[in-house]
C-alpha positions in Angstrom: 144.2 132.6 106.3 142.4 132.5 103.1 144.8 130.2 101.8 144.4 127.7 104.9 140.8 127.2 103.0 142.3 126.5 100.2 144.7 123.8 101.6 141.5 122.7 103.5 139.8 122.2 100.3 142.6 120.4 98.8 142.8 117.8 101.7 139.2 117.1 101.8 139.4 116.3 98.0 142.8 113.8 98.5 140.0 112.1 101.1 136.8 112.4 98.9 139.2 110.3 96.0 140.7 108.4 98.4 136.8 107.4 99.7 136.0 106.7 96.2 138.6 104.3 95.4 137.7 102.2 98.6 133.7 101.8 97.0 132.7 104.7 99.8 130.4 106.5 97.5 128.2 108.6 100.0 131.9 109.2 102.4 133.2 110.4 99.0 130.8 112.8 98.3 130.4 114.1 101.7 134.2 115.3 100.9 133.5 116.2 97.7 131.3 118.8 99.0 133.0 120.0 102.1 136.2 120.3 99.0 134.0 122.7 96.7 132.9 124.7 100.0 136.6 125.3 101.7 137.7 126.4 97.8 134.9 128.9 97.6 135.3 130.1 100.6 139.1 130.2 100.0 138.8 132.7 97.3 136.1 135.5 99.5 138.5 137.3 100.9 137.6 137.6 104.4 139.1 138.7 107.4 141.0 136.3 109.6 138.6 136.7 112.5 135.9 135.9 110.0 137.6 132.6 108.6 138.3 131.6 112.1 134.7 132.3 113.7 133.8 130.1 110.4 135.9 127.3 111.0 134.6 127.3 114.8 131.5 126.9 113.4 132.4 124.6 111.3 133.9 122.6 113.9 130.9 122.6 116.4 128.8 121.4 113.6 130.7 118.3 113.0 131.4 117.5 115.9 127.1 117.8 117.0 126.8 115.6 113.7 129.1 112.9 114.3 127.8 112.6 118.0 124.3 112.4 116.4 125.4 109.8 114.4 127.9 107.9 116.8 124.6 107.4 119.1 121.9 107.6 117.8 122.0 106.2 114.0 124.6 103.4 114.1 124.2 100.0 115.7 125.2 99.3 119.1 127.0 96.2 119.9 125.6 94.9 123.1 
């Protein structure tokens, strides 16, 4: 499961260059940083219950901040 971080780490970083290629600075960095945290968190050596009540975690906190965002930071078109 560690390892899963690790690959986790690596993807966010293909998407954090990927960002800054297509003049996406703050997207890029926003990868950038989820990168460094996956890799850390790659090499702690916790259990797989840990790493997955992480992840879950993870996930709900996304998720709450891209709703945030979807409705009440960007422009509506109507």
């Amino acid at each position: 499961m560690a390892r899963m971080y690790r690959v986790l780490g690596f993807w966010c970083l293909v998407i954090g260059l990927m960002a800054f290629a297509g003049h996406m600075p703050e997207f890029a960095l926003l990868f950038f940083a989820q990168a460094v945290a996956f890799v850390f968190l790659g090499y702690l050596n916790f259990s797989e219950r840990t790493y997955i009540m992480m992840f879950w975690g993870y996930m709900g906190v996304s998720f709450i901040g891209f709703t945030y965002w979807s409705v009440f930071q960007m422009d509506m078109p109507f």
